[in-house]
N, C-alpha and C positions, 0 to 999 in steps of 0.2 A: 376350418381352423382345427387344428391338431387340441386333444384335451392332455394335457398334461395328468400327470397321476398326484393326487394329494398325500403328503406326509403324513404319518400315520404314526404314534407313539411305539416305542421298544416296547415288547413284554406286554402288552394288551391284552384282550381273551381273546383275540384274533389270531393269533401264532407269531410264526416270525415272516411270513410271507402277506403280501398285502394284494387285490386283484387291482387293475385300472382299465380305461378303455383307452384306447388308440383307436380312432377314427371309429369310435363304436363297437370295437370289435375284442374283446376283453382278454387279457393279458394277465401272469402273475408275474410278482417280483419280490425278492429279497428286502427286504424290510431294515436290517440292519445296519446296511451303508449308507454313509452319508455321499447324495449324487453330486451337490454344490447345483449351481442356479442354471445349469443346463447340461438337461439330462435326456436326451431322443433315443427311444427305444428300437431293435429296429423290429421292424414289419412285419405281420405273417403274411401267409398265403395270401389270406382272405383281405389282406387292406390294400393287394397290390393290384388287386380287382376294378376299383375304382377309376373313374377320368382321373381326378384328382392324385391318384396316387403317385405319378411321378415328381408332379411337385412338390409333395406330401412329406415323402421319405426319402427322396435322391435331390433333389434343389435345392431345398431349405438350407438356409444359409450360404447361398453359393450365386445367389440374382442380384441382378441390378435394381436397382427401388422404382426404374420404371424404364421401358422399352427404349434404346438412345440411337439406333442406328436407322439412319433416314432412306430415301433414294437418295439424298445429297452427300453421304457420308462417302470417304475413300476410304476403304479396306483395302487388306494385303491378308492376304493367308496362304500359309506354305508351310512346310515339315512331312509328315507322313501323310502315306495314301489318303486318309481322312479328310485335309485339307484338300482334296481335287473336290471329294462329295462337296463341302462346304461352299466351296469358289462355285459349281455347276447350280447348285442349287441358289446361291444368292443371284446368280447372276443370270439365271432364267427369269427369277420374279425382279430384274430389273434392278439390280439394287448394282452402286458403284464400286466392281470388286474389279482387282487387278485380273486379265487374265491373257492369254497368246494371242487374243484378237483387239488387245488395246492399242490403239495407234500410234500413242506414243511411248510408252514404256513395255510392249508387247513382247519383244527381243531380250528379255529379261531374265538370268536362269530362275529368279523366283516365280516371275509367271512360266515359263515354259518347261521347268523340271521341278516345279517347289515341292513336287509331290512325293518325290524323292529325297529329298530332303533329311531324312526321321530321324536321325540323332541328332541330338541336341549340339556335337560340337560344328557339324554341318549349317546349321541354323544360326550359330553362333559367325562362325566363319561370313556369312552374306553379309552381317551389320559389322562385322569389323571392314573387310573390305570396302564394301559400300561407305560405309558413313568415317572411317577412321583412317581407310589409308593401306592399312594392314596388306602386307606383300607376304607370299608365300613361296619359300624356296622350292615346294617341291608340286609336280602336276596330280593337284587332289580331286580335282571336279571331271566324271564321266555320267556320261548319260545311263538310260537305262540299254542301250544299244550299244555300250561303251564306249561310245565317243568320247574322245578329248576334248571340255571345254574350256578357253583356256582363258589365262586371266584379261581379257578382253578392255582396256582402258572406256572405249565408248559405253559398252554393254556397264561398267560400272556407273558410271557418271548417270546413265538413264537408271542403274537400279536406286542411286541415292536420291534422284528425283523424285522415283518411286515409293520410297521408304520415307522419305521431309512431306511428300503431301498427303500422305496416308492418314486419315481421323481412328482407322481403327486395327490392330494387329490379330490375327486369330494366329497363333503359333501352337500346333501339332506335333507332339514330340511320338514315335513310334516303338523305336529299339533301343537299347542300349547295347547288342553287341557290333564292336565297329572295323575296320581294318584301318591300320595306320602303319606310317611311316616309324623303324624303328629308332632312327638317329633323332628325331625333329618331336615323335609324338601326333604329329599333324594325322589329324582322321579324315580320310577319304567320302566323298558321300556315300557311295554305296560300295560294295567288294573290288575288289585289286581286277582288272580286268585280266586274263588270262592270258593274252601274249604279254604283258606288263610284268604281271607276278614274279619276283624276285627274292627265293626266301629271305639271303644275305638284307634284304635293303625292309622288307615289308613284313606284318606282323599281324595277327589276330587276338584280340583280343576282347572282354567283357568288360565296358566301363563301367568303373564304382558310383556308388551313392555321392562320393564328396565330389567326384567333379564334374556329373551332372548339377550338382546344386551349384556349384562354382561358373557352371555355363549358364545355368538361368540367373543365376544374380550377376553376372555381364550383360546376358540379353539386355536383361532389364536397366542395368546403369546406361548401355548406349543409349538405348531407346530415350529416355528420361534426358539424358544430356542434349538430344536432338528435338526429341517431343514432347515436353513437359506434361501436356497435357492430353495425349491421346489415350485410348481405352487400349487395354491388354488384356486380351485373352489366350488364356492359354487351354491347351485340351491333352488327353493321351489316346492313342489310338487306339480301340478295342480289337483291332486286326494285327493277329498275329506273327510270326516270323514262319516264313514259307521253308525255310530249315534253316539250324542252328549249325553253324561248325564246333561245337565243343562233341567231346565225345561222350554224350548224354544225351537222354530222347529231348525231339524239338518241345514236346506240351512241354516237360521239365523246365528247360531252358525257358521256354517262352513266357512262364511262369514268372521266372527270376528277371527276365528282362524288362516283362512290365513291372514287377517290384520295386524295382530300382529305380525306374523312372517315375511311379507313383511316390515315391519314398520323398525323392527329392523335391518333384513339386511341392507335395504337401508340406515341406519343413522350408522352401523357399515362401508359400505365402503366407505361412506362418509369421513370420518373419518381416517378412515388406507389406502384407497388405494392412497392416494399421497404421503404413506411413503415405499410403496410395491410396486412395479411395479412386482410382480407375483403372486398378488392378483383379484379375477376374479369374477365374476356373470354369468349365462349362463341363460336366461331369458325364459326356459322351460315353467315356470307358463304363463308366458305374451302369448307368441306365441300360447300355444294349448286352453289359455280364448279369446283370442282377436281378433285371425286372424281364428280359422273354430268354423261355428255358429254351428253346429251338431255333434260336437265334441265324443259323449258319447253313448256307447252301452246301450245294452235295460236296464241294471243296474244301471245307473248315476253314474257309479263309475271310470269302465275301458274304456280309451280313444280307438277309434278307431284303430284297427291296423296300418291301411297303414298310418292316422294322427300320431300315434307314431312312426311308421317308416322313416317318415319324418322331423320328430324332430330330431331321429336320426342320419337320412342323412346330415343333415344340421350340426350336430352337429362334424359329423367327416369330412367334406369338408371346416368349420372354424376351427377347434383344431388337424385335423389329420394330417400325411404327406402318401402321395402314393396314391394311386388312390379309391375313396369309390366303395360303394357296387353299386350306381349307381348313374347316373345325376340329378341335381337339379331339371331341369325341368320335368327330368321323375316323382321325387317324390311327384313334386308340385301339377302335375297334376294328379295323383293316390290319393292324401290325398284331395285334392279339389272334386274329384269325389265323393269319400267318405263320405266326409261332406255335399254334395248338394252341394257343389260352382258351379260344373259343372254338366252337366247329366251323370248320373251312367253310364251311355251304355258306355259313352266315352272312357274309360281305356278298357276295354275288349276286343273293337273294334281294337283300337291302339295296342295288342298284339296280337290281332288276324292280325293284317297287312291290315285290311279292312279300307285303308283309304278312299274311296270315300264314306262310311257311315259317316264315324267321320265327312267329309267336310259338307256333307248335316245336319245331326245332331246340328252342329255349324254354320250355315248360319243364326241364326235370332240372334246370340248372339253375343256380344260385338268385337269389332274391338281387345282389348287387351286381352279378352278372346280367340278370334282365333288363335290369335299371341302365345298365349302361348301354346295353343294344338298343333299345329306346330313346336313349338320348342322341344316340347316334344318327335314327333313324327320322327324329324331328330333327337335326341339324341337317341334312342332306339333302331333307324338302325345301330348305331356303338357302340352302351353300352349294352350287353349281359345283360337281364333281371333277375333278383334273381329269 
C-alpha cells in the first residue's frame, strides 16, 4: 500500500518543502500547492526495484477490481504488432482468443492480419464493415506481402460473427502516421503498395489528435450498440515505427506518433470511462518505456523476450482467473536480469539452484534488490519453471 504524504502547514519552522515516503523510500516536495485529493508522486530509482513496483506506480488506477477473463471467455484482439504477443500468449495458456487456427471464424482478416492493423482508422474500418454494413469505394486492405484483400461478403459475415460472440476486446493502436486515399480520406491499413502508388490518387500523411479520438469514440459507440456489455480494452504499442516518411529522423517522428495516439486515448477515457465501467487501458507502452532501461534487441524495434514475457505475466495475474504461466517475482526478476536492472548471471544461477552464487553475486547490491532475488528464488522452488 502506497503512503501517501501528510499536509503540512504554510510558513512552519520546517521551510517551504516538506519530506514523505513512497513506498519507504523518502522523497521532497513543495509544500505550497494545494495537490487536491489525489496526488501520485512519481517514482525514483529505488522504488522501481521492488515486485510490487509495477503495480505500485504504472497500474494504479488503470485495473479491474478483480481478475474477469475465464478459459470461457471469447476474446478478439487485433491492431498493432502487440496484439499478435497478446493473442500467442493467451492462447498458449489456453484461454479463448480468436486466432488463424479457429475453425470457424479463422478466415478472418482480424485473426489473420489483425496484427497489422495499427492505426486506429484501420481498426475502425473492421467494426464498420463488420457490424454496420459500411462499403468502401476504394481497395484499402493489403497484406503485409501486399496482397489485395478484398472486401470479401463471406469473410465479413464470419468476422461479425466474430465480433457479436466476443466477451472481451483487447484493441492495440500502434502509429498514427497513415497513407490514404486523397479524394475519399479512406486510410489504407498499412503503405500504398508499390505497383499501386499513384501520387495523383494517394497521399501520406500524420493523423491528428482529433481524429484519432473521433476514431476511438466510434470504436466504442459500435461496439456498445452490438455489446453492451463486453469488457474493452484498449493498449498503445511500445514498438516503434521501423521508418517514418516525413522528412525528419524516425526516433523524432516516432515520438510524435506515439503522442498522438497517447493523447487521444487518454482524453477518450477520460471522457467515456465514468459512463462505462467495462471500459479499460492496460498501460503496456508505460511499463516496457518506463520501468526496463534496456528494453530492446539489437534492432530497436523488438522488446526483449523475458521483458515481453513479463508484460505478459503480469498481464494475466491482473485480467486472468486460475493460476499464470508463473510467479510475479519469478518474472520480475528474469525481465530485470534482461534489461541490466540486475546482473545477467542471476536468472540462470537461480535455475540452475546454485543459490550460494546468486547470494554472493548480490552481496554488494541493494537491500531491496536482495529482497527481491529472494523472493524469486522461494517462488521457483514451488512454481514449476516454463
Amino acid at each position: 500500500m502506497k503512503q501517501q504524504p501528510q499536509p503540512l502547514s504554510i510558513g512552519d519552522s520546517k521551510g517551504p518543502a516538506f519530506d514523505f515516503l513512497l513506498d519507504g523510500t523518502s522523497q521532497s516536495a513543495h509544500k505550497t500547492w494545494f495537490r487536491g485529493p489525489d496526488c501520485n508522486f512519481n517514482p525514483t530509482q529505488k522504488n522501481l526495484q521492488t515486485v510490487d513496483a509495477v503495480v505500485n506506480h504504472v497500474l494504479a488506477g488503470w485495473m479491474p477490481e478483480r481478475p474477469m477473463i475465464t478459459p470461457e471467455t471469447n476474446i478478439v484482439a487485433f491492431g498493432s504488432c502487440f496484439a499478435a504477443h497478446i493473442t500467442a500468449w493467451l492462447t498458449e495458456r489456453d484461454f479463448s482468443v480468436l486466432t488463424p487456427k479457429d475453425s470457424a471464424w479463422g478466415k478472418t482478416y482480424i485473426a489473420r492480419f489483425g496484427e497489422g492493423m495499427a492505426n486506429s482508422h484501420a481498426v475502425l474500418q473492421q467494426f464498420e464493415w463488420a457490424l454496420e454494413g459500411k462499403a468502401f469505394a476504394e481497395t484499402l486492405w493489403h497484406d503485409k506481402n501486399a496482397e489485395l484483400q478484398d472486401y470479401n461478403e463471406e469473410i465479413r459475415q464470419q468476422t461479425k460473427a466474430a465480433l457479436l460472440a466476443s466477451d472481451v476486446f483487447i484493441i492495440t493502436l500502434g502509429l498514427s502516421e497513415v497513407w490514404s486515399h486523397k479524394a475519399t480520406g479512406d486510410v489504407f491499413w498499412r503503405a500504398v503498395p508499390q505497383d499501386v502508388y499513384d501520387p495523383a490518387l494517394h497521399e501520406f500523411r500524420v493523423s491528428t489528435h482529433a481524429e484519432n479520438l473521433a476514431n476511438l469514440q466510434e470504436i466504442h459507440r459500435i461496439i456498445r450498440k452490438h455489446k453492451p456489455d463486453a469488457k474493452i480494452i484498449f493498449t498503445l504499442s511500445p514498438i516503434p515505427l521501423v521508418a517514418t516518411f516525413r522528412p525528419v529522423s524516425c526516433i523524432t517522428a516516432n515520438a510524435a506518433s506515439k503522442a498522438i495516439l497517447r493523447a487521444a486515448l487518454d482524453e477518450f477515457l477520460r471522457m467515456a470511462q465514468p459512463a462505462d465501467a467495462n471500459l479499460f487501458y492496460w498501460p503496456s507502452y508505460e511499463i516496457i518505456m518506463d520501468v526496463f532501461p534496456n528494453r530492446w534487441s539489437e534492432d530497436r524495434r523488438h522488446i526483449k523476450p523475458k521483458i515481453l514475457d513479463y508484460v505478459m505475466t503480469l498481464f494475466e495475474h491482473i485480467w486472468c482467473t486460475g493460476k499464470p504461466k508463473m510467479g510475479l517475482s519469478h518474472a520480475w526478476v528474469r525481465a530485470r536480469c534482461a534489461s541490466g536492472g540486475l546482473p545477467r548471471k542471476v536468472y540462470p544461477l537461480l535455475k540452475a539452484h546454485k543459490f550460494e552464487e546468486v547470494t554472493a553475486i548480490m552481496a554488494g547490491w541493494s537491500p531491496e534488490n536482495q529482497a527481491v532475488v529472494a523472493q524469486a528464488q522461494k517462488e521457483m522452488a514451488t512454481w514449476p519453471a516454463p
